[in-house]
C-alpha positions as CSV (number, residue, x, y, z in Angstrom):
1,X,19.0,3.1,-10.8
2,X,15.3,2.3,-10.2
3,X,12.1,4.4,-11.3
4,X,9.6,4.4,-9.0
5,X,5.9,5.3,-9.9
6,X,4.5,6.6,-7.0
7,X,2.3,8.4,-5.0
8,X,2.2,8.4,-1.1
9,X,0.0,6.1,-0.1
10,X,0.6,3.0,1.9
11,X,1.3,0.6,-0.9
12,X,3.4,3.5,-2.8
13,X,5.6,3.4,0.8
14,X,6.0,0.0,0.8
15,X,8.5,-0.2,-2.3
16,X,10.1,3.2,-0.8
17,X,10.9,1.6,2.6
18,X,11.8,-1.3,0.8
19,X,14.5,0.3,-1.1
20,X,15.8,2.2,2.0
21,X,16.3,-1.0,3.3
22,X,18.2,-2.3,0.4
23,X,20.5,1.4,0.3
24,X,19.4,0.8,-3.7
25,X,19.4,4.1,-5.3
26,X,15.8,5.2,-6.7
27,X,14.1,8.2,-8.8
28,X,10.6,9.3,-7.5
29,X,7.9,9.3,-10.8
30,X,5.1,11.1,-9.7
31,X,1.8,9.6,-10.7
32,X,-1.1,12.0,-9.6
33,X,-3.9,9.1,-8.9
34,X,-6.4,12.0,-8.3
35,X,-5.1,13.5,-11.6
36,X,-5.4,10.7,-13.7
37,X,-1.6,10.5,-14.4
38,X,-2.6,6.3,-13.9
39,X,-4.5,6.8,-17.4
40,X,-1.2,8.1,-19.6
41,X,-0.2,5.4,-22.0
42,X,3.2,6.0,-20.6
43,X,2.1,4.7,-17.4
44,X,-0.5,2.2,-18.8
45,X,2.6,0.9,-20.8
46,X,4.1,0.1,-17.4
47,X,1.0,-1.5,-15.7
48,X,-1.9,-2.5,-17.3
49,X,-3.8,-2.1,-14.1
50,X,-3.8,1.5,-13.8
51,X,-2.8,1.4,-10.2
52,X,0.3,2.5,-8.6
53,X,3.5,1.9,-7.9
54,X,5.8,0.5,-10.3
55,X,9.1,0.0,-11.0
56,X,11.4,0.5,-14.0
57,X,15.2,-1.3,-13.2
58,X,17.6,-0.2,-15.5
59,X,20.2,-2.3,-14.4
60,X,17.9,-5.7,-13.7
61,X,18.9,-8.8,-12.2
62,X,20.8,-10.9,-14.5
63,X,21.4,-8.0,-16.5
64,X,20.3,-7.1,-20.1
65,X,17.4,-4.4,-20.8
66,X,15.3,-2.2,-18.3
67,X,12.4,-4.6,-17.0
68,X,9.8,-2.6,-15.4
69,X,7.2,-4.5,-12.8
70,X,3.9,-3.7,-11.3
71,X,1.6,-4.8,-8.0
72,X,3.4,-3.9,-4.9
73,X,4.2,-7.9,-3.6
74,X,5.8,-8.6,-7.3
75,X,8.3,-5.8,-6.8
76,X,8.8,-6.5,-3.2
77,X,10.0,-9.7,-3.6
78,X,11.9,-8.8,-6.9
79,X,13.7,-6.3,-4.7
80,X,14.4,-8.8,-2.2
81,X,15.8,-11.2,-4.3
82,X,17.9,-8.8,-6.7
83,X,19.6,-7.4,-3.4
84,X,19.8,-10.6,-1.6
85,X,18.1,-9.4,1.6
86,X,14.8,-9.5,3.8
87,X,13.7,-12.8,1.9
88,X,15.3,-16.4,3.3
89,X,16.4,-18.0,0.4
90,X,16.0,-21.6,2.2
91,X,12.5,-22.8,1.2
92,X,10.3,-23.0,4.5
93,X,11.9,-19.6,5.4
94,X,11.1,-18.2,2.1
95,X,7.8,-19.5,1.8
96,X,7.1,-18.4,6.0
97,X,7.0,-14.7,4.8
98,X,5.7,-15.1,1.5
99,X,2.7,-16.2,3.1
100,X,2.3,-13.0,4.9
101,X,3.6,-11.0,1.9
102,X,0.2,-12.8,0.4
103,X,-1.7,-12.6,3.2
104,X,-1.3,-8.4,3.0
105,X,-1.8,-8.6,-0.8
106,X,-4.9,-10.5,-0.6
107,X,-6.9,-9.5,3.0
108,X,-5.4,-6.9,4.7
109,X,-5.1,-4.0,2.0
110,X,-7.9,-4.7,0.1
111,X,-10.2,-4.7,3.5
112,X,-8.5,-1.9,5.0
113,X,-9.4,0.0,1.7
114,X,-13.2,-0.8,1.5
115,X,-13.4,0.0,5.3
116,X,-12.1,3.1,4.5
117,X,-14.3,4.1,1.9
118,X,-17.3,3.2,3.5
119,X,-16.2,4.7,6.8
120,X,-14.8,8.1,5.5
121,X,-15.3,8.3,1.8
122,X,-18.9,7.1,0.8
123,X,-21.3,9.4,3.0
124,X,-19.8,11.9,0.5
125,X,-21.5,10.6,-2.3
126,X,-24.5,8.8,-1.2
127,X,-28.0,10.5,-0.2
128,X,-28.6,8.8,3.0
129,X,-25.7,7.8,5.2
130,X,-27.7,4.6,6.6
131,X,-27.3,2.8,3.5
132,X,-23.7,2.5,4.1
133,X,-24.1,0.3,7.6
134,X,-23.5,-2.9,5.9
135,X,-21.0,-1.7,4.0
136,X,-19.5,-0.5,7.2
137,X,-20.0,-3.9,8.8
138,X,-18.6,-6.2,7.1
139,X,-15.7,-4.4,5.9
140,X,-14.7,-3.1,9.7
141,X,-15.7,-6.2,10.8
142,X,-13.1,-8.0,8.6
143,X,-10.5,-5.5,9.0
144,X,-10.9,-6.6,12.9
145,X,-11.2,-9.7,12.4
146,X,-7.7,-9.7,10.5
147,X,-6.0,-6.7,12.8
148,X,-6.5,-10.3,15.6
149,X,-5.2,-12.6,13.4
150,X,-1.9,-10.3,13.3
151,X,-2.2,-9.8,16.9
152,X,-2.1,-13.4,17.6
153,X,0.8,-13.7,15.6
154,X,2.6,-11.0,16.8
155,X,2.1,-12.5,20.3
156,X,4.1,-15.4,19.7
157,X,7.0,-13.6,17.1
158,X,8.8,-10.5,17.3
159,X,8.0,-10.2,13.7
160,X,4.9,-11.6,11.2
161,X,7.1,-14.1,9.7
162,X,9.1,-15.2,12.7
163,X,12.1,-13.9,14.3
164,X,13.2,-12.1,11.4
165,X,12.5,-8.6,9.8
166,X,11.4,-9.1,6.3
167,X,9.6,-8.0,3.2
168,X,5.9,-9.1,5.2
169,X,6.9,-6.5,7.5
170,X,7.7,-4.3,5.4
171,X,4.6,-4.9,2.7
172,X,2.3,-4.6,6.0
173,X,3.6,-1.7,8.0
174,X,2.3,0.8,5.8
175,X,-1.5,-0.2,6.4
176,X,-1.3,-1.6,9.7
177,X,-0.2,1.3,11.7
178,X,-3.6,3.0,10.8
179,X,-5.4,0.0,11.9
180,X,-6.5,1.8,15.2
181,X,-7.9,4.9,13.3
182,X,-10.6,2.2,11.6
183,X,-11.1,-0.8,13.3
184,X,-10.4,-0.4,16.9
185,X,-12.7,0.3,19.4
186,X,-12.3,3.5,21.1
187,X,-9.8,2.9,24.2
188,X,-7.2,4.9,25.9
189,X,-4.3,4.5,23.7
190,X,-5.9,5.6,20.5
191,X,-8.1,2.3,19.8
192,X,-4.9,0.1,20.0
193,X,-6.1,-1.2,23.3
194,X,-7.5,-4.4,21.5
195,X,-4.5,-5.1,19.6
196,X,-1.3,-4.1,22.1
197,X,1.2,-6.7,20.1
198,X,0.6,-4.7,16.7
199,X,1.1,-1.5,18.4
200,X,4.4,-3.2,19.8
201,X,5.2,-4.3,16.7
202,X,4.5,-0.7,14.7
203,X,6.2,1.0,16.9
204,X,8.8,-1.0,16.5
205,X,9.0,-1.1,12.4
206,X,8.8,2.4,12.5
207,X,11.2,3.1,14.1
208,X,13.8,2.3,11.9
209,X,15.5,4.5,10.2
210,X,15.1,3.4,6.4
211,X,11.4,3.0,7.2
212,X,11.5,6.7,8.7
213,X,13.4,7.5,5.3
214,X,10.9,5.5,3.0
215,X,7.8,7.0,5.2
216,X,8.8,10.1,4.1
217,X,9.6,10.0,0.2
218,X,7.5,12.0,-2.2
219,X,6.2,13.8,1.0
220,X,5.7,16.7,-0.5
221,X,3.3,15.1,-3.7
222,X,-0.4,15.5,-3.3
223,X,-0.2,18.9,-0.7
224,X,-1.6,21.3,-3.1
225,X,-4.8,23.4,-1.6
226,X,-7.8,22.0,-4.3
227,X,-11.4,23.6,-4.6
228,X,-13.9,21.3,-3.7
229,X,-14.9,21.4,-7.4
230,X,-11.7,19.4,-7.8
231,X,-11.8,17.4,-4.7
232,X,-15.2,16.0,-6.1
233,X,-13.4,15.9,-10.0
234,X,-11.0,13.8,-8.2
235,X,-13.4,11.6,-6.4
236,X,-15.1,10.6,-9.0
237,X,-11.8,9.7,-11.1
238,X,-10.5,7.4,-8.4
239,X,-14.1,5.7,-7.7
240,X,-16.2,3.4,-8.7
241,X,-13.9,2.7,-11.8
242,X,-15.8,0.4,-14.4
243,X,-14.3,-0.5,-17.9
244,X,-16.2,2.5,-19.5
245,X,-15.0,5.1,-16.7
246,X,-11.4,4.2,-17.6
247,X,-11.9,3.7,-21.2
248,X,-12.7,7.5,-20.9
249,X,-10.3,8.3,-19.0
250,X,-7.1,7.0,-20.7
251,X,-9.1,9.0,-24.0
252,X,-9.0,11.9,-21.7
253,X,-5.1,11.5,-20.8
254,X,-4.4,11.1,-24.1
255,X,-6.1,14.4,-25.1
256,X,-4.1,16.1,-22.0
């Protein structure tokens, strides 16, 4: 049995569509991000980072104790090689999707994040809403810029990787098929008008059953009704971290 530390957001999905896939039995750990659950030493214990998911195996490859793994790509591609599946084990195949399991790591997510902050979340908290254009621009920009590079790719393969379905799908999917809601210009099909081989491919990914399964694990975390005293308390736990801000904060869990 695996314990996964999660919350549902798109790189929390990735390990639960990954373990769909696999049929590998898993137990949901709640970690509130907006609660500061990610502050607990239980959890800091786990992952250093403070930042969900993780895993606990129980029953880890090549046996012996529970081993217990943070950062989404590390479990992916522990998952992938304890069940044998969605990760060639021949070395150019391997290395063909661990490229694009980096690639997501590495440009995609983290992009995708700060366009998303400074598209939806940052007018919130500063003054004047024209001193988040750059911001805006350059993280859009590169979210675009990378949403074409997956379109190109997508134009030549069924799949990022190549013919197969694999872990970069999978480690992908759950960011990508918002890419039209942020980056896209405005068009007829939602914004996916200037990238028609990732809307091919999303639709595609999800509509598989295990990622319909993983898509919708933990879907009933983070629903409750909040004041917007605690939607701002929240906010400010989950931005603009610094070394002090989570110093506090882990003294805070520890007090909870």
């Amino acid at each position: 049995m695996i314990d996964v530390y999660f919350w549902p957001t798109p790189n929390g999905r990735k390990i639960t569509i990954m373990l769909e896939e696999c049929e590998m039995p898993y137990t949901i750990v709640p970690v509130d991000i907006g609660g500061g659950d990610q502050f607990k030493p239980e959890f800091l214990r786990i992952c250093p980072n403070n930042r969900m998911p993780a895993i606990i195996d129980k029953e880890p490859l090549g046996g012996g104790e529970p081993i217990a793994i943070f950062e989404s790509g590390a479990i992916m591609e522990y998952l992938a090689e304890k069940s044998g599946k969605f990760l060639p084990k021949d070395p150019a195949g391997k290395y063909a999707v661990l490229q694009w399991v980096h690639w997501q790591m590495a440009n995609l997510g983290p992009m995708m994040g700060n366009a998303n902050h400074f598209k939806n979340y940052a007018k919130t908290i500063v003054d004047d809403e024209s001193k988040l254009e750059y911001g805006q621009r350059r993280f859009i920009g590169e979210v675009d810029r990378l949403a074409g590079v997956m379109d190109t790719q997508l134009s030549i393969h069924p799949f990022l990787a190549g013919t197969d379905y694999s872990i970069a799908d999978m480690i992908t999917w759950p960011w990508a098929m918002f890419l039209n809601r942020l980056a896209a210009p405005e068009g007829t099909d939602g914004g996916w008008d200037a990238y028609p081989n990732v809307k091919r491919w999303v639709d595609e990914v999800g509509s598989r059953d295990a990622v319909k399964r993983g898509q919708a694990a933990g879907g009933d975390l983070g629903k409750q009704e909040l004041t917007k005293e605690q939607e701002e308390a929240r906010r400010k736990l989950l931005f603009n971290q610094t070394n002090e801000s989570v110093r506090k904060a882990r003294e805070a869990a520890l007090k909870g």
